[in-house]
Backbone as JSON, one array per atom type, in Angstrom:
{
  "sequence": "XXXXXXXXXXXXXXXXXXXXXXXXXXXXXXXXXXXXXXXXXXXXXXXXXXXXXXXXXXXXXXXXXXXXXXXXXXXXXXXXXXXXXXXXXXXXXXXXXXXXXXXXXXXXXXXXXXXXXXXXXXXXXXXXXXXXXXXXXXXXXXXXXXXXXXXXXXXXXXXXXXXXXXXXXXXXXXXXXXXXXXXXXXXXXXXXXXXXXXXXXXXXXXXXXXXXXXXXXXXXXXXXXXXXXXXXXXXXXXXXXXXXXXXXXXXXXXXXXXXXXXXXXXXXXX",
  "N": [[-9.82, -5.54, -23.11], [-6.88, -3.47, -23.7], [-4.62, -3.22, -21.82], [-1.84, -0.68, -20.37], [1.38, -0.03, -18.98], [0.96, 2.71, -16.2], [1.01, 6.53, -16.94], [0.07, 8.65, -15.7], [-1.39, 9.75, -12.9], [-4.39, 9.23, -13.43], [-4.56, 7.49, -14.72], [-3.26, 5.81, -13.22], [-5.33, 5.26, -11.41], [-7.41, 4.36, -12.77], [-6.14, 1.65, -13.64], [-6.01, 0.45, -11.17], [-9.1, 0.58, -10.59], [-9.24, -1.83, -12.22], [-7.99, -3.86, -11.43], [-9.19, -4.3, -9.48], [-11.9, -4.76, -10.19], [-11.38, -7.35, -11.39], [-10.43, -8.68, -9.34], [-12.64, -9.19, -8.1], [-14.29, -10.05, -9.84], [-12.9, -12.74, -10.19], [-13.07, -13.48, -7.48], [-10.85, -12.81, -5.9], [-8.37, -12.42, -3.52], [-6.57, -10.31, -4.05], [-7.79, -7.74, -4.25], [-8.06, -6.65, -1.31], [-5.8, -4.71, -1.47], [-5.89, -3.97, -3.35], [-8.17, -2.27, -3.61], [-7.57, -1.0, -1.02], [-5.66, 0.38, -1.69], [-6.37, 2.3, -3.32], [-7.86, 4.54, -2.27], [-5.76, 5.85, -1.16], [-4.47, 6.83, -3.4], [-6.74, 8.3, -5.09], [-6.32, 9.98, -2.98], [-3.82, 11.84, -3.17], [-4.21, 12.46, -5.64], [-6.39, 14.5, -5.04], [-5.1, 15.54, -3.46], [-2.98, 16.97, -5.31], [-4.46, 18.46, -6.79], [-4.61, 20.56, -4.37], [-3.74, 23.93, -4.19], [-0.28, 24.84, -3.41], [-0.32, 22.79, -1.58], [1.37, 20.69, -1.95], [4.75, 21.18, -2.46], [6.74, 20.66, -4.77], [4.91, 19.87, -6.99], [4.75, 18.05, -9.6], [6.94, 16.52, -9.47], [6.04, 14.83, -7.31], [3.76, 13.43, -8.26], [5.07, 11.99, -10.66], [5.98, 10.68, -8.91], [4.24, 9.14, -7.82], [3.1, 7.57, -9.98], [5.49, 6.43, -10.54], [5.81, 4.58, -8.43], [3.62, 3.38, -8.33], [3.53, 1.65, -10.91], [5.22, -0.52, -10.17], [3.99, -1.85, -8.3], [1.83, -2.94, -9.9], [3.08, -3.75, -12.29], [3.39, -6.28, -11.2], [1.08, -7.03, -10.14], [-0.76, -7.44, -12.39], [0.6, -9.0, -13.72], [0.49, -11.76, -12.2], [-2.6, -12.08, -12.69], [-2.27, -13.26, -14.93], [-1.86, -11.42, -17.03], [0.15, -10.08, -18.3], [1.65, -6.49, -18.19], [4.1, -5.2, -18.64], [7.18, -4.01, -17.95], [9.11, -5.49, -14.87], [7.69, -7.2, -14.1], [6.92, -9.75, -11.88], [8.33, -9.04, -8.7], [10.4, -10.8, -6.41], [9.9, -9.9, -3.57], [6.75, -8.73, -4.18], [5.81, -11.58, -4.73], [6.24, -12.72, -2.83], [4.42, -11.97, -0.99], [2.23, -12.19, -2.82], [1.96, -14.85, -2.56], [0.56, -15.54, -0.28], [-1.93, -14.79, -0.32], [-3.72, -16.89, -1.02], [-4.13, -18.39, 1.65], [-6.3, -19.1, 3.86], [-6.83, -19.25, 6.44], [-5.66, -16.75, 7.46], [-6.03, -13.31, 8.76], [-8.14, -10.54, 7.66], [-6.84, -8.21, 8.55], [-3.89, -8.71, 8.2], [-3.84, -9.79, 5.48], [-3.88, -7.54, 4.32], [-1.16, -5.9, 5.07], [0.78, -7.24, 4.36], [1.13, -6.68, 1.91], [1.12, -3.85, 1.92], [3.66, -3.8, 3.16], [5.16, -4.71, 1.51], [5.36, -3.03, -0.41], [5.51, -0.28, 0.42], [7.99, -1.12, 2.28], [9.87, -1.62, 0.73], [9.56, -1.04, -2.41], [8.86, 1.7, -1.96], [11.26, 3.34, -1.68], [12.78, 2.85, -3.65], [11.83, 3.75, -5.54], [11.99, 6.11, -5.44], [14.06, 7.26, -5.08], [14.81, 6.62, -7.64], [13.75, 8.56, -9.39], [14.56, 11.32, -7.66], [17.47, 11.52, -8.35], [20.23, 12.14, -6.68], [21.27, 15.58, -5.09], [18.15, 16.04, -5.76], [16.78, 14.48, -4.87], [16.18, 16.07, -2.21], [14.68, 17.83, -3.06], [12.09, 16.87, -2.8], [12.02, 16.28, -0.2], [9.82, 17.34, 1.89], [7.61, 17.11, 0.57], [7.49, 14.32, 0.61], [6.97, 13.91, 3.44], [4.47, 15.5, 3.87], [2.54, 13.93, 2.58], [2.92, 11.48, 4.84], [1.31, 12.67, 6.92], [-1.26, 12.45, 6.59], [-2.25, 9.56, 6.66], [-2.54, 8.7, 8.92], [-5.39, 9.67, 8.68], [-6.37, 8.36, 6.58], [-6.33, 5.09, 7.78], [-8.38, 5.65, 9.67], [-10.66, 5.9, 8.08], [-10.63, 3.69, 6.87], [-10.26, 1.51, 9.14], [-13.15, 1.95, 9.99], [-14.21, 1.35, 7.67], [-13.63, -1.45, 7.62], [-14.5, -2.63, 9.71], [-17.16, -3.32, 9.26], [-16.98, -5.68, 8.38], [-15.22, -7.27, 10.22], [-15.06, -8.08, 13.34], [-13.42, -7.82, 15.67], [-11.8, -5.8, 14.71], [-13.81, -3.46, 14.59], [-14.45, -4.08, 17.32], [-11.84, -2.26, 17.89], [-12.18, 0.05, 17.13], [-13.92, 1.26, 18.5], [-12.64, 1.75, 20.99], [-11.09, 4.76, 21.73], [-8.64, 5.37, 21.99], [-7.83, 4.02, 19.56], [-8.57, 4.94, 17.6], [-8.31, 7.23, 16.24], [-5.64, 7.44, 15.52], [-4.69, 4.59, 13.97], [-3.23, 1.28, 14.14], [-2.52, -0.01, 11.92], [-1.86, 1.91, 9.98], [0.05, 3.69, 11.48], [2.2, 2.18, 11.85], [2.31, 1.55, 8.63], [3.05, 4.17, 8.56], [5.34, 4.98, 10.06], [6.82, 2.69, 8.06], [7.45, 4.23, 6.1], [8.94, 6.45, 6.65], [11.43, 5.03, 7.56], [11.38, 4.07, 4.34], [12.23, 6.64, 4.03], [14.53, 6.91, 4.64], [15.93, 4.66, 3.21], [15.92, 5.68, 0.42], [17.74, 7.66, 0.86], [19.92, 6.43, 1.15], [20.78, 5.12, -1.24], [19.46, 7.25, -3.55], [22.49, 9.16, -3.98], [23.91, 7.54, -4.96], [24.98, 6.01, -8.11], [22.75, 3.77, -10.1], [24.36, 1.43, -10.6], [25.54, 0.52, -8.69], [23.63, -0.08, -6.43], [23.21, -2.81, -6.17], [23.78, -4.72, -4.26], [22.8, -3.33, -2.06], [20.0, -2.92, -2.88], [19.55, -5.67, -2.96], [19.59, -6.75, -0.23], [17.42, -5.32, 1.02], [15.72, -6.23, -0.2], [15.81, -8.83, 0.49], [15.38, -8.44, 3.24], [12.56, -7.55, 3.18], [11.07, -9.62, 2.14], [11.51, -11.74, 4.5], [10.12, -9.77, 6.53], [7.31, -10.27, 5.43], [6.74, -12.77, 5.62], [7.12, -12.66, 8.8], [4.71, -11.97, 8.7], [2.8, -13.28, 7.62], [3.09, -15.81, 9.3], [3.15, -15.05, 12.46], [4.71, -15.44, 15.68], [3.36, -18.43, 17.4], [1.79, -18.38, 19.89], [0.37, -15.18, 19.16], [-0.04, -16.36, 16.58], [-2.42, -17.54, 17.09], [-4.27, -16.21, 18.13], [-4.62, -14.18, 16.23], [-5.87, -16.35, 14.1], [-8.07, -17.02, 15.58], [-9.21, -14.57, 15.18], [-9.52, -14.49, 12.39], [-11.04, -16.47, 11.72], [-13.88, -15.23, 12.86], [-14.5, -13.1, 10.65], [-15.99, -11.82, 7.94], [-16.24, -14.11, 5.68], [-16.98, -13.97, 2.69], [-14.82, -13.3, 0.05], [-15.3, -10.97, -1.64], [-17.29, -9.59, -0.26], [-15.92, -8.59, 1.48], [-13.68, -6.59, -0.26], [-15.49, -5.24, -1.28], [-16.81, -3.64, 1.08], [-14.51, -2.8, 1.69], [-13.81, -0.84, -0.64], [-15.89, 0.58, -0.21], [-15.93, 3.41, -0.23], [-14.14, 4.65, -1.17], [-14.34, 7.35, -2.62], [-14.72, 9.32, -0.77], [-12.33, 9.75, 0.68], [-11.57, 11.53, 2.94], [-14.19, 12.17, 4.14], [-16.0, 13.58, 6.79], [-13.43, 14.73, 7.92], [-11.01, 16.68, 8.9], [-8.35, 17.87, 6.36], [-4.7, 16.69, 7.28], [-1.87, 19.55, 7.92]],
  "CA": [[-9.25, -4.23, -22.81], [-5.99, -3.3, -23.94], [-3.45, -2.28, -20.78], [-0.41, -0.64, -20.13], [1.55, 0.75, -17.6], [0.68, 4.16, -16.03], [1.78, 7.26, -17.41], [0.04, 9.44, -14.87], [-2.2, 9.02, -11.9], [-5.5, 9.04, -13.53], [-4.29, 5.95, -15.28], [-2.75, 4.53, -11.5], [-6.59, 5.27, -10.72], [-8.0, 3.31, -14.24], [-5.85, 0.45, -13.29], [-6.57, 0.06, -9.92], [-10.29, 0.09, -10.6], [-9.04, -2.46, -12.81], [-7.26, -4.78, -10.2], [-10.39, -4.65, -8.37], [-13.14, -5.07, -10.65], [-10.86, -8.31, -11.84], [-10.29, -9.19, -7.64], [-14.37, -9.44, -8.0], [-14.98, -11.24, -10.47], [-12.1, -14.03, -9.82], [-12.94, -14.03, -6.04], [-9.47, -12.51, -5.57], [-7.62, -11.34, -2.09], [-5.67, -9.05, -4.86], [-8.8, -7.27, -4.32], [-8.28, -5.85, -0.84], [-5.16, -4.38, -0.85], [-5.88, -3.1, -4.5], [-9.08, -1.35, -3.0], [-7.03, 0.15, 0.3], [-4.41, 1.81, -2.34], [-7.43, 3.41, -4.38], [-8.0, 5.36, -1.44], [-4.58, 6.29, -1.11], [-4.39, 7.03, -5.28], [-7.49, 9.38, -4.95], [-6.32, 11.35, -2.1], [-2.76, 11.81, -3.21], [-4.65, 12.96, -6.83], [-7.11, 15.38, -4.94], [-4.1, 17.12, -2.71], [-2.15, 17.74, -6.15], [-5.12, 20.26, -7.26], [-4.75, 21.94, -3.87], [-2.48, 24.57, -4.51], [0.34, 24.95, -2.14], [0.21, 21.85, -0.58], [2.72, 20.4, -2.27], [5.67, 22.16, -2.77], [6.88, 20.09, -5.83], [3.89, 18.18, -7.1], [4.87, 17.21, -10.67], [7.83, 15.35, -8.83], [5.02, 13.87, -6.15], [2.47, 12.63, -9.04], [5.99, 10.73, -11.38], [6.96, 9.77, -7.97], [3.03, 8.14, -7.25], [3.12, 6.58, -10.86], [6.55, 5.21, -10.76], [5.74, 3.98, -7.57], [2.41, 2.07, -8.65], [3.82, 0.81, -11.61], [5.86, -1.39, -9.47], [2.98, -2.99, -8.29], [0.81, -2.6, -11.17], [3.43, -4.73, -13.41], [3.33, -7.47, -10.55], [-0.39, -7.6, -9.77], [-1.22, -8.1, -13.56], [1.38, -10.47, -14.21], [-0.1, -12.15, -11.37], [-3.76, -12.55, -13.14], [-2.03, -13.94, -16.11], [-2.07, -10.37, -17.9], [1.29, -9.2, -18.48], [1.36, -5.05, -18.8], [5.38, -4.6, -19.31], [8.03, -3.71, -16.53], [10.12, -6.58, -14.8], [6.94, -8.36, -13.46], [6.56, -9.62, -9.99], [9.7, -8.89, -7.5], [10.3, -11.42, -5.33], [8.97, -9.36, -2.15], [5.49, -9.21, -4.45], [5.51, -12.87, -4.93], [6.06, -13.58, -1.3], [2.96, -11.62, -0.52], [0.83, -12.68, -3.22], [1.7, -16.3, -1.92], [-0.13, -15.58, 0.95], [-3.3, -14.55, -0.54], [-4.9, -18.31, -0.91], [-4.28, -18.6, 2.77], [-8.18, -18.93, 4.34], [-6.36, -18.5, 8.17], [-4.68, -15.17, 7.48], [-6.56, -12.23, 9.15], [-8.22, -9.67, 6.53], [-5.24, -7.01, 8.34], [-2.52, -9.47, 7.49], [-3.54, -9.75, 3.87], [-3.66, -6.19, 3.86], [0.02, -5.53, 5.48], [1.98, -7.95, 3.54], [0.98, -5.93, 0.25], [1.43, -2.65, 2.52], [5.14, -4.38, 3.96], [6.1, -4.97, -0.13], [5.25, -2.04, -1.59], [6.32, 0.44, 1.26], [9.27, -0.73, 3.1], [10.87, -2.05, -0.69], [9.09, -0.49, -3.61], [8.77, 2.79, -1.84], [12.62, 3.78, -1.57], [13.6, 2.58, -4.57], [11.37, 4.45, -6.94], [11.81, 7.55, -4.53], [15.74, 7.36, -5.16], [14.8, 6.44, -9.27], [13.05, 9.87, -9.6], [15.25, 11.96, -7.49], [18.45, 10.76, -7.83], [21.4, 12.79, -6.13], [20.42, 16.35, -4.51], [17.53, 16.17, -6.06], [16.35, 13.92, -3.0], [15.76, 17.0, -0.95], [13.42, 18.68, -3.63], [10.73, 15.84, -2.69], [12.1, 15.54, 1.32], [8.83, 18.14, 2.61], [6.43, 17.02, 0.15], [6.87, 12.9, 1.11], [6.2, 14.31, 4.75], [3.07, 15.88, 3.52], [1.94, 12.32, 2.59], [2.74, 10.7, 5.55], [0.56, 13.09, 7.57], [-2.53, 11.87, 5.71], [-2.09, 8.11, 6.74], [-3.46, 8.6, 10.15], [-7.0, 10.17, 8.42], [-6.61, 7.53, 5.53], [-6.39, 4.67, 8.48], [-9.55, 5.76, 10.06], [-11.71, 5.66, 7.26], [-10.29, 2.25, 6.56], [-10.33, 0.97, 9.71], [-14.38, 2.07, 10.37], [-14.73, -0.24, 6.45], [-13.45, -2.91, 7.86], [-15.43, -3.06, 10.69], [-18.42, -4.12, 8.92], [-16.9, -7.57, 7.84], [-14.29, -7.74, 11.37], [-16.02, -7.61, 14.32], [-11.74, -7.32, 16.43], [-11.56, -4.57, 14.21], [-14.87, -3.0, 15.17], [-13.96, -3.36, 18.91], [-10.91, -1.05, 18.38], [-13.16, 1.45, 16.37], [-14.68, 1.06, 19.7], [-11.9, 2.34, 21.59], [-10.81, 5.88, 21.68], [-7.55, 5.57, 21.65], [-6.99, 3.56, 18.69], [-9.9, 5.14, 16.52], [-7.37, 8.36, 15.44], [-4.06, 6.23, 14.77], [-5.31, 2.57, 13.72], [-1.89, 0.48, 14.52], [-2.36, -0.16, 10.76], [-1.2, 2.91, 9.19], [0.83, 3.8, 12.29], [2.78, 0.96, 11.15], [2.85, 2.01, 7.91], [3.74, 5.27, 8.29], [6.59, 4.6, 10.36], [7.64, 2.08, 7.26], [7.59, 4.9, 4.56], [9.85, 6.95, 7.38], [12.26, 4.46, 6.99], [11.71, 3.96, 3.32], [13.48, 7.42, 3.35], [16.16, 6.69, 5.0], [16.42, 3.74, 2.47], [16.21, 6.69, -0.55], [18.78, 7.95, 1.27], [21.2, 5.55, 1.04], [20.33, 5.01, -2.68], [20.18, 8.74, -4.17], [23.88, 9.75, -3.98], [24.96, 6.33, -5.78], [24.95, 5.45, -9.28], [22.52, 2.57, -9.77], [24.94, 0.17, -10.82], [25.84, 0.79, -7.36], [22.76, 0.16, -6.35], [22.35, -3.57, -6.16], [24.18, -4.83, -2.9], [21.59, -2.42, -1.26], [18.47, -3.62, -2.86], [19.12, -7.18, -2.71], [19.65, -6.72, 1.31], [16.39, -4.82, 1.42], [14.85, -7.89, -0.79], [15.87, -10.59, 1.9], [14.66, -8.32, 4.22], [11.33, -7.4, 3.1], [10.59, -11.04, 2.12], [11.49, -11.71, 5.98], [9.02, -9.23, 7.1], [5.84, -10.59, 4.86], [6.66, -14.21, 6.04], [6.62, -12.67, 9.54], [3.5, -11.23, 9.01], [1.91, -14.57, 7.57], [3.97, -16.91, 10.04], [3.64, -14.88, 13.52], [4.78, -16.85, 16.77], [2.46, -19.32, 18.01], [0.07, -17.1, 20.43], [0.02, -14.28, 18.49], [-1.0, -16.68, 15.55], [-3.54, -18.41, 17.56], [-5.04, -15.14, 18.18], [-4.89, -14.2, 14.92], [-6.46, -17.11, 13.8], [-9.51, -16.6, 16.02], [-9.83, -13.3, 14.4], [-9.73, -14.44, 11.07], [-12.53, -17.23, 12.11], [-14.82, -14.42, 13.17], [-14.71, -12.55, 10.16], [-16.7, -12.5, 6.81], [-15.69, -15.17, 4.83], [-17.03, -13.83, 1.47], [-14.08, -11.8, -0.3], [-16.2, -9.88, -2.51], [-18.0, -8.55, 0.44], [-14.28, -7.49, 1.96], [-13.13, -6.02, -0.86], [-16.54, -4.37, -1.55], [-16.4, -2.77, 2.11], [-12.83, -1.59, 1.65], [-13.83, -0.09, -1.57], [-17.14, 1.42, -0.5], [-15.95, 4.58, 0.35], [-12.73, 5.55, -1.78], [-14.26, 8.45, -3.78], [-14.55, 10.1, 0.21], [-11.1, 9.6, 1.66], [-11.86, 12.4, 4.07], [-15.23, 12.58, 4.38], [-15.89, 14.8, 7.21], [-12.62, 14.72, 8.88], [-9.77, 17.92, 8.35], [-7.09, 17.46, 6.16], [-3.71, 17.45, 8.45], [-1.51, 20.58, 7.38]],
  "C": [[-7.73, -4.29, -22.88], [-5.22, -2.35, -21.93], [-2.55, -2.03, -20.7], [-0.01, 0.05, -18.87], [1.33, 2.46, -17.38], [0.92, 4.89, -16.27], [1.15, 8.22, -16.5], [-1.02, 8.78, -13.85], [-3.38, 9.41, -12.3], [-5.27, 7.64, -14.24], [-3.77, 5.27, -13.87], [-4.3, 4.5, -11.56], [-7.55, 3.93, -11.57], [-7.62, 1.89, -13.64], [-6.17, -0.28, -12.21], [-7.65, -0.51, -9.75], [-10.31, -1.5, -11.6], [-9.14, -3.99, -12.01], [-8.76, -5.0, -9.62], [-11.49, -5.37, -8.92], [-12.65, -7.19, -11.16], [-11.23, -9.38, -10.36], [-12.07, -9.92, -7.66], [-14.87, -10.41, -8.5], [-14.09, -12.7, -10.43], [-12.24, -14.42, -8.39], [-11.58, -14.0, -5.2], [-9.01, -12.01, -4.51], [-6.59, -10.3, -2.55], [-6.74, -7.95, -4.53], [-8.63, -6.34, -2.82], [-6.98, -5.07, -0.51], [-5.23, -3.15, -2.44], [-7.28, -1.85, -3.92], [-8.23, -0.2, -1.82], [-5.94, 1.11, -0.41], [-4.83, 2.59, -2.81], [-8.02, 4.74, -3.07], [-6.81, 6.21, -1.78], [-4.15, 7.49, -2.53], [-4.99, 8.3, -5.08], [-6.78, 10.03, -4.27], [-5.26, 11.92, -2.43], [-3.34, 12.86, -5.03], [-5.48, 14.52, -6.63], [-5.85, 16.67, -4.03], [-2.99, 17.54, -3.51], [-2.72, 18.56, -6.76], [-5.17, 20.71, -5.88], [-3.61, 22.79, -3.65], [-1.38, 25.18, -3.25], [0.73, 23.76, -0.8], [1.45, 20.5, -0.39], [4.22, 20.97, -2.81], [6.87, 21.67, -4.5], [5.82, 19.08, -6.59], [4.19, 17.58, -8.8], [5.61, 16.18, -10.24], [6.69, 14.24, -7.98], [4.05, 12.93, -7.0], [3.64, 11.84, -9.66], [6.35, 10.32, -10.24], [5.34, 8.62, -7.97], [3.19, 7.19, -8.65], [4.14, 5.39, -10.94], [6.35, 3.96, -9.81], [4.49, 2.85, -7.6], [2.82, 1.45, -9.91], [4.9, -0.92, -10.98], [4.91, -2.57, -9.13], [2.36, -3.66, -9.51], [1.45, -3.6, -12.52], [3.54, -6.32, -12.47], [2.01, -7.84, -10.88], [-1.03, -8.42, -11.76], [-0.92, -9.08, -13.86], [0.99, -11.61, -13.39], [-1.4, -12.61, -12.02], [-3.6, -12.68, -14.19], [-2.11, -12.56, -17.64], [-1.47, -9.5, -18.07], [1.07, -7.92, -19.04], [2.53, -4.51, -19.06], [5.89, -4.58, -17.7], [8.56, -4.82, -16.33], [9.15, -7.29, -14.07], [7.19, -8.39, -12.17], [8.14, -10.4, -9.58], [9.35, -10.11, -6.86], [9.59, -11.13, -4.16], [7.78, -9.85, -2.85], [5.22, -10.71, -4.64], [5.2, -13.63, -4.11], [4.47, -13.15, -1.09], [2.14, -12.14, -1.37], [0.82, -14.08, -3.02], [0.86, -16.2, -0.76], [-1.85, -15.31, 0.64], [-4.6, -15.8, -0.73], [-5.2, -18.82, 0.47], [-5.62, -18.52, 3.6], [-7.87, -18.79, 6.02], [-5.63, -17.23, 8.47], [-6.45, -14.08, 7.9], [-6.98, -11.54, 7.83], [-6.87, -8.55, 6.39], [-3.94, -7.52, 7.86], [-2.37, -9.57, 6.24], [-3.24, -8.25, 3.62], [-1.97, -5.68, 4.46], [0.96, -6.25, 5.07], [1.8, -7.31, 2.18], [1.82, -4.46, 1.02], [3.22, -2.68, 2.8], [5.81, -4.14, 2.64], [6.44, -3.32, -0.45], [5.62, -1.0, -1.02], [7.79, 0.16, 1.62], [10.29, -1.62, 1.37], [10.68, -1.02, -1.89], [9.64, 0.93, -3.43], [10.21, 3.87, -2.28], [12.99, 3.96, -2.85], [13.19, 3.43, -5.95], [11.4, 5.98, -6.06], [13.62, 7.91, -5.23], [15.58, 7.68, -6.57], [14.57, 7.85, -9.52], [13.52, 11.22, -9.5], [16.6, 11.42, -6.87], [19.59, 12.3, -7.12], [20.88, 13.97, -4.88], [19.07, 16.42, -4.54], [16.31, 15.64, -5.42], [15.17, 14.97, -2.1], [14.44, 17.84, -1.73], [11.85, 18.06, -3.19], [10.74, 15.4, -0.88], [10.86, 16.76, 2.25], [7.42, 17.26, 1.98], [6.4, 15.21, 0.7], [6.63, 13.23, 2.52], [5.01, 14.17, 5.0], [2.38, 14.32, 3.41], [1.99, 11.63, 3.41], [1.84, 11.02, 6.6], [-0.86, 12.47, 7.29], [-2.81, 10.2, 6.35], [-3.2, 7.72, 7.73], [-5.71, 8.46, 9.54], [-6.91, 8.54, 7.3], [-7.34, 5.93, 6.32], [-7.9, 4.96, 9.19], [-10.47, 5.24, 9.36], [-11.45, 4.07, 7.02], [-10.83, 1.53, 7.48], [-12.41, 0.96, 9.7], [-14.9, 0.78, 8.82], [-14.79, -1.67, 6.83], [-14.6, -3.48, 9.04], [-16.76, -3.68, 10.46], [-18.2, -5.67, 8.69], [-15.34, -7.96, 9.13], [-14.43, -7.39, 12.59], [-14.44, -7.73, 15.25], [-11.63, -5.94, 15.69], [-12.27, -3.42, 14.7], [-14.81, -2.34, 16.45], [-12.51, -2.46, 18.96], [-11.42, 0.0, 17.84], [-13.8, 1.8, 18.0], [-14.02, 2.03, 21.07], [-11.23, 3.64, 21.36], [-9.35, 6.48, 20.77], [-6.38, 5.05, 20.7], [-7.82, 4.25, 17.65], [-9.05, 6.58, 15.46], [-6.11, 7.79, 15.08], [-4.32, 5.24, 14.8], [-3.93, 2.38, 13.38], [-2.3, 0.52, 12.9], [-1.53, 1.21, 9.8], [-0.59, 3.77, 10.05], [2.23, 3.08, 11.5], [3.52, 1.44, 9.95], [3.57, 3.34, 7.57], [5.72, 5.46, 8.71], [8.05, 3.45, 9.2], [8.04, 3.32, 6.08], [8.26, 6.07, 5.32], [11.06, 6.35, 6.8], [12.34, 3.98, 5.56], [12.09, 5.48, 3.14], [14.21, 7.67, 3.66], [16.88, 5.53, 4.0], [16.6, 4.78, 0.9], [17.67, 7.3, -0.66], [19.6, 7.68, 0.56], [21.38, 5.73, -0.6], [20.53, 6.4, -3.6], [21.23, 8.94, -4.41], [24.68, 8.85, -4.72], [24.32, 5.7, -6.92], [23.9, 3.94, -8.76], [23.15, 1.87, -10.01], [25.64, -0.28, -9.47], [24.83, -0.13, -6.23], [22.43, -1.5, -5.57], [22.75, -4.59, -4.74], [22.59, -4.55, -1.55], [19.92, -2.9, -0.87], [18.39, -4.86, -2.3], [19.27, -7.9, -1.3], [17.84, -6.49, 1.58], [15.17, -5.59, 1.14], [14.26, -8.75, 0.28], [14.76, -9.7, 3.24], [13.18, -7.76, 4.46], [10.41, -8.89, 3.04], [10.49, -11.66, 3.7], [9.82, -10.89, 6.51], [7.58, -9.78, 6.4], [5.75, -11.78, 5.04], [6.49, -13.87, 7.78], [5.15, -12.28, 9.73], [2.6, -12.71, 8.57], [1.52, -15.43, 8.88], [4.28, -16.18, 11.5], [3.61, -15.93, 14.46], [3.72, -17.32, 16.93], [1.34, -18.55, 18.93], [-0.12, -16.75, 19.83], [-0.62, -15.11, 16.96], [-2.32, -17.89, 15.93], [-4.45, -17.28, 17.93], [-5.75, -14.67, 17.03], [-5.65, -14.8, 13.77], [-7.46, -17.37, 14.4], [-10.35, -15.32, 15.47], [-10.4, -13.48, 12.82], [-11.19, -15.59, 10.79], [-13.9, -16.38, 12.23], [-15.25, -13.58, 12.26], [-15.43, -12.98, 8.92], [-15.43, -12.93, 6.2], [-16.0, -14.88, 3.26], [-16.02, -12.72, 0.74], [-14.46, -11.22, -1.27], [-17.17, -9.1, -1.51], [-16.81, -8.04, 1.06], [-14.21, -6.87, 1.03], [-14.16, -4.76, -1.14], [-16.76, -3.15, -0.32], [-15.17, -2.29, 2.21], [-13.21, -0.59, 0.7], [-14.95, 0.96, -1.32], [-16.62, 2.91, -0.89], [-14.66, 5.66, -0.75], [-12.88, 6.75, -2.42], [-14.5, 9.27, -2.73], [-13.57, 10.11, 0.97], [-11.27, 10.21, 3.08], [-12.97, 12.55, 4.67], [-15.57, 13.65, 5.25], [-14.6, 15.29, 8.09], [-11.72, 16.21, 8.28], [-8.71, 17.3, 7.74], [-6.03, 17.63, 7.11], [-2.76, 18.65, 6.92], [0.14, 19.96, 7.39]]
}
């Protein structure tokens, strides 16, 4: 199969299923973070046919492509199957170092992809897209997307639960079962990835690289803390990841079950 990079988001969607079906058959941990974005992909695809809910959506769909091509030229280059672009960033490299790790939690593999591709990727192809004023044309509609996270998080979290019985017991609990710390987390990172747009928008990229290569060090930081937490917390962590299935084709397969229902019966938020 011939690939290239995305030109709209039914091709992010193509590729994805791509990433995954690959994750499967190599026995890959590329596999569950490529499954938890196909959620994301879909729903982000189904709330640009509803009319009105984005207030710019051609900008919102070149912002979702630019923004998965980022990955999308890592992850390939990654399974030896270069698709164009500048290949895998440093941030992606840190994280996909972590993926042979057999003591990492299933949520840790999944939040060092989430850590890259949010609090780095996100900004930078947000700024690329709308550079100057042009910022503000897209500052309601990335809102709109972060509302979603919470519902996206649910459905996730209840997947996981079949192959993470820690996970399970907070499905369990009330008061984590509507905001799962996981896409809490992230939402709060793709907050601050637009305050990092911010910065970025108003200045020439040649401008540009001071900025990034701060946001580099410090994303790489954050996906080594997330490997490498202190000593309790990774002795905890490492009881969790003991308890869970061990086959990653049945993780990835329970992340993926569900992606063509993002919502299933829940309300979109407004």
């Amino acid at each position: 199969m011939h690939l290239e990079l995305p030109t709209n988001i039914d091709d992010v969607i193509r590729l994805t299923d791509e990433v995954i079906r690959l994750s499967i058959e190599r026995k890959s941990r590329h596999g569950y973070f490529a499954a938890a974005y196909k959620h994301v992909t879909i729903t982000i695809q189904a709330l640009l046919k509803q009319k009105g809910y984005f207030h710019a959506p051609d900008r919102i769909e070149a912002l979702d492509v630019a923004f998965a091509r980022r990955y999308m030229t890592g992850v390939f280059e990654d399974f030896g199957m270069p698709i164009g672009g500048e290949g895998i960033t440093p941030p992606w490299r840190a994280s996909f170092a972590t993926l042979a790790d057999d003591n990492m939690a299933i949520m840790q593999h999944l939040m060092t992809g989430v850590t890259v591709h949010v609090h780095y990727d996100l900004g930078i192809a947000t700024a690329q897209g709308n550079p100057g004023a042009e910022l503000q044309q897209v500052e309601h509609d990335f809102a709109q997307l972060n509302k979603v996270f919470s519902v996206l998080g649910t459905v996730l979290m209840e997947e996981l639960a079949a192959v993470s019985p820690a996970i399970k017991l907070l499905n369990d609990i009330p008061a984590f079962i509507e905001r799962p710390m996981f896409f809490i987390t992230s939402v709060l990172m793709r907050q601050d990835s637009w305050g990092f747009a911010e910065q970025l928008a108003p200045l020439p990229q040649r401008d540009w690289v001071a900025l990034v290569a701060q946001r580099m060090d410090q994303t790489i930081s954050l996906v080594d803390d997330i490997a490498h937490p202190p000593a309790l917390i990774a002795d905890i962590l490492q009881k969790i990841a003991e308890s869970e299935e061990q086959d990653v084709v049945k993780v990835i397969e329970a992340i993926n079950q569900r992606a063509h229902v993002p919502f299933d019966h829940r309300v979109l938020p407004t």
